[in-house]
N, C-alpha and C positions, 0 to 999 in steps of 0.2 A: 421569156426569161433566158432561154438558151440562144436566143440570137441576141439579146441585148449583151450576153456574155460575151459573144466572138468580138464585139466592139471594146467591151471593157476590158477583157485579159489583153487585147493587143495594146493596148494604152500602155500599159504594165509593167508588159514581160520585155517586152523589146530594149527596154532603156540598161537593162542588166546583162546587155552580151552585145553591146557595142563597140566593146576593146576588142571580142574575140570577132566581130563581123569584119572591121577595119584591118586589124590584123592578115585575115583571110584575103581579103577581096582589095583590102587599100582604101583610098579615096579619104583618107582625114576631112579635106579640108569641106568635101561637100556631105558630112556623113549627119549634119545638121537635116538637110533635105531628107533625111527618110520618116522624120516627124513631121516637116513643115509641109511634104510635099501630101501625105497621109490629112493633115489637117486640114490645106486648100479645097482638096478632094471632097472633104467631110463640109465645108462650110457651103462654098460653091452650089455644092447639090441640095442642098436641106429642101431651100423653098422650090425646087424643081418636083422631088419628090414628092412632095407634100400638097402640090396642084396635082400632079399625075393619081396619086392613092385618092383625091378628091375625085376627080374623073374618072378611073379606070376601075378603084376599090383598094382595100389596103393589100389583100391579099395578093395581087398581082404582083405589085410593086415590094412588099416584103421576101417573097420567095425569088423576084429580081435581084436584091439586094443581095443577100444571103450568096444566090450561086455566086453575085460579080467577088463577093470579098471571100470565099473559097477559090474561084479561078486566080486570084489575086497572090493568096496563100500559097497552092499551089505553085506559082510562077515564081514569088520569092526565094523559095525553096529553091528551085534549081536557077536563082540569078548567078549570071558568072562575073560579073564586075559590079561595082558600085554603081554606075550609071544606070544597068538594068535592074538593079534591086530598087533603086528610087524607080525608077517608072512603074514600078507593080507594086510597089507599094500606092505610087497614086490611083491604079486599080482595085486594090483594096479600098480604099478609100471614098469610090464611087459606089460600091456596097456598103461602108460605112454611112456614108448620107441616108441611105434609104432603113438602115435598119435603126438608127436613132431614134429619127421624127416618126417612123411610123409605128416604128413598138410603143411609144407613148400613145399617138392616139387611138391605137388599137385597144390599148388600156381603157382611152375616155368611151370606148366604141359599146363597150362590153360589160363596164359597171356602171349602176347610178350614181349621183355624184357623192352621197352618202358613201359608199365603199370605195370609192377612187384611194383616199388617203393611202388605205391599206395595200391596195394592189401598188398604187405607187412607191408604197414604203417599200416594197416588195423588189421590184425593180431596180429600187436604189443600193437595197441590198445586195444585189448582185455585183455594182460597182465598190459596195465595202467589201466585201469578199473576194475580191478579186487585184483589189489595191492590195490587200496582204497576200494573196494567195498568188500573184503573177510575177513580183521580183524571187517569192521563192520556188516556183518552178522554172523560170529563168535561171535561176543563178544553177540548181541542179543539172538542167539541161545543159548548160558553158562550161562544167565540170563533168561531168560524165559520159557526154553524148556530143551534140554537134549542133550549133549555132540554128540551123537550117529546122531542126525538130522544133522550133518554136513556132514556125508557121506551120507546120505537119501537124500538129494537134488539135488545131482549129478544123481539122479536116471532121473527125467523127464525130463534133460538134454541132458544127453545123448541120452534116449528113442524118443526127438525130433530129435537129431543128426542122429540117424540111421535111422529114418524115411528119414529125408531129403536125406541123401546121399543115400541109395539105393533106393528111386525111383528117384532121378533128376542127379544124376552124372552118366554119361557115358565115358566111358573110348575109349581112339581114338583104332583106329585099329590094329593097327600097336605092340599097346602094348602084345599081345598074339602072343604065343610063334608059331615058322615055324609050320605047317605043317608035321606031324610027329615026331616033335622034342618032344623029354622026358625033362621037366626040372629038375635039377638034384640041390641039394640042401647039399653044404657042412657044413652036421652035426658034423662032427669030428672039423672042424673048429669053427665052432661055440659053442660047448664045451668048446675047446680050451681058446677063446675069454673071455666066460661067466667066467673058472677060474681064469684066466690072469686078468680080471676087478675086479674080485672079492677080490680074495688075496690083489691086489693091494688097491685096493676101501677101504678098511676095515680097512688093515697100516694105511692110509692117516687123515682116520678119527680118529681113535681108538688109535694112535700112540698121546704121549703125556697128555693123555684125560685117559683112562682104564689100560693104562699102560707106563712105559717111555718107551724112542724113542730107547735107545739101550739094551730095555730089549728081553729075549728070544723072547716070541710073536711078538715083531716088528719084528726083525732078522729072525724070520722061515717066516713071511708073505712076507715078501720083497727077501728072497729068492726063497721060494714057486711061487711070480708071475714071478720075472726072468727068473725061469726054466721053469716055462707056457708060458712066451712071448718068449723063444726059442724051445718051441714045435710048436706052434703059427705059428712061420716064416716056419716052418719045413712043417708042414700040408698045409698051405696056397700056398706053392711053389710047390707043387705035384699035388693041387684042380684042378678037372678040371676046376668048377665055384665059385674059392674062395672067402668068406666072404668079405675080405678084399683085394682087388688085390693090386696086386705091380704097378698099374699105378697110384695108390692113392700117392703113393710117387714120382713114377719117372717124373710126368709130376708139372713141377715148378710152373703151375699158382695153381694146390691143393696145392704141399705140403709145399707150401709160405705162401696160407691163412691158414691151420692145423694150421701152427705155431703160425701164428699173433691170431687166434682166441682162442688157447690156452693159446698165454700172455694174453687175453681180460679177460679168465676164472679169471687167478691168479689176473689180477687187482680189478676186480670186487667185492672181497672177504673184499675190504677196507670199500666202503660205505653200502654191506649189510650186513655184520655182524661186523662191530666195528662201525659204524656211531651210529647207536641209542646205542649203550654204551656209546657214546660218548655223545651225546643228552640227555639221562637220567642221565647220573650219572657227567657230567660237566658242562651241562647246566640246570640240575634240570629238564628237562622237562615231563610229563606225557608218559604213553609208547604209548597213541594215539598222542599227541602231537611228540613224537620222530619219530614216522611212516611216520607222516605227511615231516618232514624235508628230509624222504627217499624218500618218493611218488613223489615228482616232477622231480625226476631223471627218473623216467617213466612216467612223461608226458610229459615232452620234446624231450624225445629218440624218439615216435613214429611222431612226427608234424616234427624232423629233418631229420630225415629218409624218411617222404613223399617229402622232398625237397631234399635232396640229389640229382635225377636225375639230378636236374640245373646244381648243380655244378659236376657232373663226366662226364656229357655231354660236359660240355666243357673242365675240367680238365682230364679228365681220369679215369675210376675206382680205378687206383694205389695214382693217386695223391691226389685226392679225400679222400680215406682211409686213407693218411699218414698226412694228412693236418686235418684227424679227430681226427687222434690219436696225434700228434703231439701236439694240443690244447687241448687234453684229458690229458696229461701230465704235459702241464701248470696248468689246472685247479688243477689236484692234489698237484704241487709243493706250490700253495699259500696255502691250509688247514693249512699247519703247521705254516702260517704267521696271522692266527686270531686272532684276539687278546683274552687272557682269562681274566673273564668266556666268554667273547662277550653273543650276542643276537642271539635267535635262527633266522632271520632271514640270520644271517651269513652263514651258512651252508646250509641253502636252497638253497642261490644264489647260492654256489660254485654249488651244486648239480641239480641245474637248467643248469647251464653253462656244465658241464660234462654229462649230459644227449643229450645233441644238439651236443654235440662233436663226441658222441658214434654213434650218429643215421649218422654220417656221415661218420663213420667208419665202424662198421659190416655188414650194409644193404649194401652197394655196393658190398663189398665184396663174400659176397653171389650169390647176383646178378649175378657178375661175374664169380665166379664156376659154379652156375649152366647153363650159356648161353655157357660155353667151350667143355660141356658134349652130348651125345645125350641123349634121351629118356630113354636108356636102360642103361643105366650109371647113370644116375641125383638120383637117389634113394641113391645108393651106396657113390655117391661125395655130398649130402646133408649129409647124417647122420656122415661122418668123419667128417665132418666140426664141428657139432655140438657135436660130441664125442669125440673130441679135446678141446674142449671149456668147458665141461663137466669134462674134465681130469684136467683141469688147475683149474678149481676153486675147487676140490678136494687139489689138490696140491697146492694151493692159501694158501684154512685153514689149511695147515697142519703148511708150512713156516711162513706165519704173522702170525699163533696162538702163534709158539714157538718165535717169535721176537716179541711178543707183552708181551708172559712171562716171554722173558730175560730182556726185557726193567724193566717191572714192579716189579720184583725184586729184580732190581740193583736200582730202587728209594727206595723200600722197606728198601733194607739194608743198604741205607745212612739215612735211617729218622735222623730228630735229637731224641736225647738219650732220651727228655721228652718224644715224644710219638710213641717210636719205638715199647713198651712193648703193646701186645695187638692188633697186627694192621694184616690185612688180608693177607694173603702168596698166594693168585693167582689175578688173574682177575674176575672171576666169583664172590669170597668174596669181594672183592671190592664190586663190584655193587650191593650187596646184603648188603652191609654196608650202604652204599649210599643212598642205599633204605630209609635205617630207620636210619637215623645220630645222633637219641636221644642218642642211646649211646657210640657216639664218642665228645671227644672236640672240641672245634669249629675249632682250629688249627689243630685238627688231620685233622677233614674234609675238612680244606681248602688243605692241605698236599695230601690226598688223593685224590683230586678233582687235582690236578697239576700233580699228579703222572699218571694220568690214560688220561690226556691231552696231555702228553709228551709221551704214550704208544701211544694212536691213530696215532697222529701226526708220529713219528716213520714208523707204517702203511702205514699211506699216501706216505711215501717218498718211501716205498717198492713196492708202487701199481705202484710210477711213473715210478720206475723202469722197474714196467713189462710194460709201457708203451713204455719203449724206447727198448725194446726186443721186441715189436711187431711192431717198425716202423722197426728193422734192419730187421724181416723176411722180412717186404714188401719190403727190398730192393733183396732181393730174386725172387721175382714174374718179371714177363716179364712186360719192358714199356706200353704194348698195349695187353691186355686181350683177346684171342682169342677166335670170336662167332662160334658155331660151325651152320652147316647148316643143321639140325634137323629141321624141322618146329614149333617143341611144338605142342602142345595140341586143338589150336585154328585154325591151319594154318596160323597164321600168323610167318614167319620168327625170329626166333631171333637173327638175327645179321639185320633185318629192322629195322628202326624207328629212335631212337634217339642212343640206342644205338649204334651201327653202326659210329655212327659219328665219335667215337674215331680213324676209322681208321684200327679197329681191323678187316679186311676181311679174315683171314685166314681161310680157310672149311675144312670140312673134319673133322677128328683128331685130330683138332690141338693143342700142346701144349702138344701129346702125349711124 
């Protein structure tokens, strides 16, 4: 839980002392790159990680992790321009890969599939705690102290992290390699991988934003990763011990959830990045006040998610998920039904209700990839899941940003003719108008304030959509989730307990 924290408070705290970084150091126009460069980082490595913890053990690779995104912290710290604060934060980043995917399936490592819920609800908690808890030690740190203490505190963090884990975690037996056996580590592969995310990573982001979508630079990156993800398949299919195997896709119960957990990505990109647009610049609210209407979407995701077992125990893990997501897509279809301006309690509720819907959707899911896998697999089939997921909300903001600036444009060029002169030409000027409405008319801002409610709204209806792309994958996946007969971590069986109940006895393999 203490390394999954160094991952989650940086998500957090950073985004509240980016006027005082800029300020400091400069760099406006690329100051975008110290999220997207930190995110690459984090996607790029997942399924890297996630073969190597298969191969080498979790443990290796966890306390890898850990040091890379403390040396990372460290070097932030003392970055003297924008240029080098983005490049170590892409070194943070390359410990962020590794303590993701592997804190979870060290989770699936350690409990039966019966107690998983719990330890994962547990997990998740740490990212609702820290959603509230990282803008407001941010915001104290850029008030009282100094920009740079935000990467400083991750220091004795971690340093308890490592503590703990290498002297109380022991890793089962089983996990180290035969007798004799060389482990063999496909680097070409994962090259491959790292450019193929990269190229792509960087379109996604960068496309629309630094340059438009069918200028040169999109068109070479998006070629560029094409012809990486067919070297990719190329390398992978000759590996002796490929990065990413072809079982990731041929066995249906993975490449069902990839999917669904992929639309989860793209949906997600509605309430964390246009909600509090929506919040400050239509409901007037503060930007801690806008936070707050975000934050209960992770508080209820982790209390649904600790309940979830009840219901897949009796429903099924498929039915379960679809019945999460299904009501995940209701709640998004009413946003556009709110009334304007409404009351920020409006949008809470919605994101109360979409929070409990989620938790009853991704955690099982999970759940049940990693109980179909054995031991020596579960590294590999946790970090696709999450570098699926990962891909989607890249490709989430690429789509909604550009359907959110087609929308906003097409209200822009209908204004009426009194206050069409003078009025902001993206989404970003918008909300930066919004800000300070002294000097717009009061009709221009009521104009603006509808124009950028009818862009969200828009959003929402795009996210519902990726909601109903991630019930048809589930209809993909097998009725009955196959437990494989691994024992886990603990000895206790994971196909015992409650899970089991579903029905799903098949051993071995299965699902291969």
């Amino acid at each position: 839980m203490l390394g999954m924290a160094l991952a989650a408070l940086d998500s957090t705290i950073l985004a509240t002392v980016v006027p005082q970084i800029v300020g400091d150091l400069g760099g406006f126009a690329v100051f975008s790159w110290l999220f997207s460069g930190y995110l690459l980082a984090v996607t790029v490595t997942l399924p890297v990680y996630g073969k190597l913890s298969d191969t080498f053990g979790r443990k290796a690779v966890l306390i890898t992790g850990i040091v890379l995104f403390l040396v990372g912290s460290l070097a932030c710290a003392g970055a003297w321009d924008m240029a080098s604060l983005i490049a170590f934060r892409v070194v943070q980043g390359l410990g962020g890969g590794a303590l993701q995917g592997t804190v979870q399936t060290i989770a699936a490592d350690l409990y039966p599939m019966k107690e998983r819920p719990r330890i994962q609800a547990r997990l998740s908690s740490v990212w609702a705690t820290s959603a509230v808890a990282g803008p407001a030690l941010g915001g104290l740190l850029a008030a009282y102290a100094d920009w740079r203490w935000i990467f400083l505190v991750n220091v004795p963090v971690g340093a308890v992290a490592l503590w703990l884990i290498g002297r109380h975690f022991t890793e089962p037996q089983r996990s180290r390699p035969e007798p004799g056996a060389r482990p063999r580590v496909d680097w070409p592969g994962a090259l491959a991988i790292f450019a193929c995310g990269g190229l792509l990573l960087t379109a996604l982001v960068q496309g629309g934003v630094a340059w438009a979508w069918l200028s040169t630079p999109s068109l070479l990156l998006f070629a560029g990763s094409a012809g990486c993800a067919a070297l990719t398949v190329l390398i992978e299919r000759r590996a002796a011990e490929p990065i990413i195997p072809g079982w990731v896709w041929r066995r249906r119960t993975i490449s069902a959830v990839n999917l669904a957990l992929g639309a989860l990505g793209l949906l997600m990109v509605a309430p964390t990045v246009f909600l509090p647009t929506y919040a400050q610049s239509v409901l007037g609210l503060s930007p801690t006040a806008a936070g707050f209407v975000l934050s209960v979407m992770v508080l209820s995701w982790p209390v649904s998610a600790a309940l979830s077992s009840h219901v897949y125990n009796r429903l099924g893990i498929r039915r379960c998920a679809m019945l999460g997501i299904g009501a995940a897509g209701l709640v998004l279809l009413a946003f556009p039904l709110l009334p304007y301006p409404g009351a920020a309690w409006q949008p809470a509720l919605i994101m109360l209700a979409l929070g409990a819907a989620l938790g009853l959707f991704q955690l099982p899911l999970i759940i049940g990839v990693q109980s179909s896998v054995g031991y020596r697999e579960r590294g590999t089939a946790t970090a696709s899941i999450l570098f699926c997921r990962q891909v989607g909300q890249s490709l989430g903001a690429a789509l909604f940003g550009a359907l959110a600036n087609a929308t906003l444009n097409d209200r822009l060029a209908h204004a009426p003719s009194g206050i069409s002169a003078g009025l902001p030409d993206d989404l970003d000027a918008v909300s930066r108008a919004l800000e300070h409405p002294a000097g717009l008319t009061a009709q221009a801002t009521d104009y603006l304030r509808r124009a950028v409610d009818t862009t969200v709204d828009h959003v929402y209806l795009g996210a519902a959509a990726a909601a109903a792309l991630a019930l048809l994958a589930l209809l993909l996946a097998p009725r009955r989730f196959p437990v494989h007969t691994d024992t886990g971590g603990t000895g206790t069986g994971a196909g015992e307990g409650p899970g089991a109940g579903e029905g799903e006895g098949e051993s071995g393999q299965a699902g291969a």
